[in-house]
SELO-512753 format. One line per 10 residues: number of its first residue (from 1); their letters; for each residue x, y, z of C-alpha. Coordinates in Angstrom, 2 decimals. Example, Ala and Ser with C-alpha at 12.3 -4.5 7.8 and 13.67 -1.06 7.14 Angstrom:
1> AS> 12.30,-4.50,7.80  13.67,-1.06,7.14
***
This chain:
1> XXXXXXXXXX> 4.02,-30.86,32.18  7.69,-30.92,30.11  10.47,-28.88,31.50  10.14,-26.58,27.99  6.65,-25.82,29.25  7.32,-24.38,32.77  10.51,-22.53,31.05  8.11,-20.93,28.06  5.94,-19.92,31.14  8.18,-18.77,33.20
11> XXXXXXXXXX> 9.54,-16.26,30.45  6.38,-14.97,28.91  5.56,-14.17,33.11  9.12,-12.37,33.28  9.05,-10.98,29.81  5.43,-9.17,31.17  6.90,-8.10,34.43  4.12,-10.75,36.25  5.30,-12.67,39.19  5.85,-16.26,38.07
21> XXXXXXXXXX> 3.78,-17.76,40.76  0.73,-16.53,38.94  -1.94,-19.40,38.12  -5.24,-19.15,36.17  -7.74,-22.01,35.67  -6.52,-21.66,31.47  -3.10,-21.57,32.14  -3.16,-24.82,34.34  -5.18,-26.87,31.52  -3.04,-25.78,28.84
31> XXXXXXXXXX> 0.24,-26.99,31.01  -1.44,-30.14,32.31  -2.52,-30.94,28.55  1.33,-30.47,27.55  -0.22,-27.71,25.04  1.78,-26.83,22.17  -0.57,-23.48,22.24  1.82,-21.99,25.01  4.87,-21.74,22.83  2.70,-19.94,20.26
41> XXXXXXXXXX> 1.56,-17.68,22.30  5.00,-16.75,23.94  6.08,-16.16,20.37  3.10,-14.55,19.33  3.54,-12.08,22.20  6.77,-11.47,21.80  6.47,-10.97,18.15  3.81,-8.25,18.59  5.45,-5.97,21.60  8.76,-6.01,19.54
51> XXXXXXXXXX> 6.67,-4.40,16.25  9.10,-2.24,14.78  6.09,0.19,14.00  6.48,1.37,17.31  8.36,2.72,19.87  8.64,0.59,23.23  6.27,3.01,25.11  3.79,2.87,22.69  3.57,-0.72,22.43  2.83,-0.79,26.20
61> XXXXXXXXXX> 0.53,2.12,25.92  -1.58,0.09,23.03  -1.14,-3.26,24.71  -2.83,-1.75,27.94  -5.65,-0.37,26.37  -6.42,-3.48,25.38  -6.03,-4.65,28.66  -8.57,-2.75,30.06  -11.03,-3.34,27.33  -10.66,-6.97,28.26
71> XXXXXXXXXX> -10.91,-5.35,32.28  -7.96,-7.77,32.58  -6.17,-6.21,35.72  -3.23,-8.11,35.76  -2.37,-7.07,32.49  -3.35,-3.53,33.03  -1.07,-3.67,35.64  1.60,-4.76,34.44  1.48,-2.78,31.12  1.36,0.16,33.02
81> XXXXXXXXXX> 4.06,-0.33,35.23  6.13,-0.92,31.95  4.69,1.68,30.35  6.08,4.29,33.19  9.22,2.73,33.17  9.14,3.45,29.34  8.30,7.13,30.61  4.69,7.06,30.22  3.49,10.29,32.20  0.23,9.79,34.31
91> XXXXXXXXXX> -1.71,12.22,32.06  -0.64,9.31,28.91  -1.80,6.61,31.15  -4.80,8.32,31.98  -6.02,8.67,28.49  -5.22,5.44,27.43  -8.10,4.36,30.08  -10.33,7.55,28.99  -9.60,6.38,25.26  -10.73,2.59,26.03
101> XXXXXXXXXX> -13.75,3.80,27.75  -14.81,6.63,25.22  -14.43,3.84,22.60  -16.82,1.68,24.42  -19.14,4.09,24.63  -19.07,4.93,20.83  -18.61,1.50,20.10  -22.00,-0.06,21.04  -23.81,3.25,19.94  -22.66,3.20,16.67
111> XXXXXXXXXX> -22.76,-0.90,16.12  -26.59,-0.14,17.03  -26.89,2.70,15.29  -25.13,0.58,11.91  -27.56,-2.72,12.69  -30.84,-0.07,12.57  -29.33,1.57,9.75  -32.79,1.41,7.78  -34.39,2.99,10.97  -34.41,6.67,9.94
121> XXXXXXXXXX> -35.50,8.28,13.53  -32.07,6.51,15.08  -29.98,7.87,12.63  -31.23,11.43,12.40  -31.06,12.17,15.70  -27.69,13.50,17.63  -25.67,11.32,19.46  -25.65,13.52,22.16  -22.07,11.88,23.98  -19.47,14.04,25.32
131> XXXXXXXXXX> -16.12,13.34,23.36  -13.69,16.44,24.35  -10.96,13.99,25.28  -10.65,13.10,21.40  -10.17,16.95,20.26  -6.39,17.86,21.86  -5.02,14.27,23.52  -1.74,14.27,24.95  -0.01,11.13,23.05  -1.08,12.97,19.62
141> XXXXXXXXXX> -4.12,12.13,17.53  -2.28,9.89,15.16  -1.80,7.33,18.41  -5.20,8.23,19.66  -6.87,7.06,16.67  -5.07,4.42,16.96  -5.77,3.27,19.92  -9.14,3.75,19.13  -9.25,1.79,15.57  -7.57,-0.93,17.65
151> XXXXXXXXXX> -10.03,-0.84,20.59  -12.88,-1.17,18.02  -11.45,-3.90,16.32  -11.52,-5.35,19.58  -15.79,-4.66,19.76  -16.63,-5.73,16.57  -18.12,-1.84,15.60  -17.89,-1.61,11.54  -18.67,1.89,11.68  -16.16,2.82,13.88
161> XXXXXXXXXX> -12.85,0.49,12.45  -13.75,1.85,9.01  -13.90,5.22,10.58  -10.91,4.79,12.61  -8.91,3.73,10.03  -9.60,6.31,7.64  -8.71,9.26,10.30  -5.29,7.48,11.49  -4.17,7.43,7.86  -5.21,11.07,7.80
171> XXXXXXXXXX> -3.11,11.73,10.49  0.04,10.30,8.79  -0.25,6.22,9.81  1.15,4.13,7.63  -1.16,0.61,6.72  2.21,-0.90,8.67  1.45,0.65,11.92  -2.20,0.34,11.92  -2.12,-3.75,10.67  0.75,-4.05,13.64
181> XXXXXXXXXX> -1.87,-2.73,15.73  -4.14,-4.45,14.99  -2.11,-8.04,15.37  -1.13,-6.59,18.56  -4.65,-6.18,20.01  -5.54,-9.63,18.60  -2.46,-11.40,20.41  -3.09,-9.34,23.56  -6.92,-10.25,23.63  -5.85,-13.77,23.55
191> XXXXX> -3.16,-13.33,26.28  -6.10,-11.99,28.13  -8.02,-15.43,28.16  -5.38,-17.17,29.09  -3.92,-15.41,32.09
***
């Protein structure tokens, strides 16, 4: 393992507020193989929390809901933390984890619901799922649906990305934001498997 390596390491670990002592079975391989993939993904990383699309505690807000898709829980915590440093409220935080879990939910009802899509009785009855957290959230529906088309993305629902999309623009995204979000949850996804 080069001296760049441990360095790269060692900042993407301080850069995420993780203690630098961490070790995963990934992480190891890709240091003992001299991996050129670690650079890219401390620039990758870096690249995608400094977006200029978003504010800081937005970028933490997104990068932890993808996160806890991933059930990563190193990540989740140490998004969070950064996140309430950024002045995330616990009612924020909270949704972010409602959001990721609602988005499950709708995620493999609707992927179903789009692979049966000849299958009249599926798609004429009601969904019959609870989804009162969407109407009135607290970090404003633009970011909600955000979160949300990126969380998607993340499950591989058509239905619900094209969905998704369509309402963020609706709620004044620029294609900017959402793409940046999107790259984000790709990068973070991949942080996930790593660490």
């Amino acid at each position: 393992m080069s001296t760049i390596q441990n360095e790269t390491v060692t900042n993407l670990f301080n850069d995420l507020g993780i203690d630098v002592s961490h070790v995963s079975i990934p992480m190891q391989a890709l240091m003992a193989a001299d991996s050129r993939f670690i650079k890219d993904l401390k620039l990758n990383v870096s690249g995608v929390l400094g977006s200029s699309n978003f504010n800081r505690k937005e970028t933490l807000l997104l990068a932890l809901s993808v996160a806890a898709n991933q059930k990563h829980d190193l990540l989740m915590a140490a998004f969070e933390g950064q996140a309430k440093k950024e002045g995330a409220t616990e009612t924020e935080i909270a949704e972010v984890y409602a959001c990721t879990a609602l988005m499950n939910t709708n995620n493999v009802f609707y992927r179903f619901r789009h692979y049966m899509e000849g299958v009249e009785y599926y798609n004429n009855q009601p969904a019959g799922l609870r989804m009162s957290s969407m109407m009135n959230p607290a970090l404003g529906k633009e970011f909600f649906e955000l979160m949300s088309l990126a969380v998607s993305a993340l499950n591989g629902c058509e239905k619900c990305v094209v969905s998704h999309e369509n309402s963020v623009k609706q709620h004044g995204a620029s294609e900017q934001r959402i793409y940046d979000a999107i790259r984000l949850a790709s990068v973070i996804k991949s942080l996930c498997v790593v660490l």
